[in-house]
Residue, then its C-alpha position, 0 to 999 in steps of 0.5 A: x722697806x716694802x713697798x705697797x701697790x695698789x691695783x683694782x679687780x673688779x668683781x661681780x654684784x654678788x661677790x661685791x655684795x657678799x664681801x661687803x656682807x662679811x666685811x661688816x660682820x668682821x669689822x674690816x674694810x671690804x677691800x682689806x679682806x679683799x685683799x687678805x682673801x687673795x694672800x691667802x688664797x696665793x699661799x694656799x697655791x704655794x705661789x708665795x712661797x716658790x716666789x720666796x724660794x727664788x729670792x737671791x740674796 
């Protein structure tokens, strides 16, 4: 099972007013693109995958 953790960023006003902007566009909740938007930025750094890499089994 994963387990999920919450944490808070805080951001400026036209950060949160553009995530707010295009969180109503695309119908999602602003802190779950918030949090897509960080994934994927991640993967796009390869930070995920060298922290899978590292993963013993």
């Amino acid at each position: 099972m994963v387990k999920s953790v919450q944490i808070r960023i805080s951001v400026s006003e036209q950060i949160d007013d553009i995530l707010d902007r295009v969180a109503k566009k695309l119908g999602k909740n602003k802190s779950m693109l918030a949090r897509e938007l960080m994934e994927q930025k991640m993967y796009d750094l390869d930070l995920i995958q060298r922290g899978l890499k590292n993963i013993e089994f």
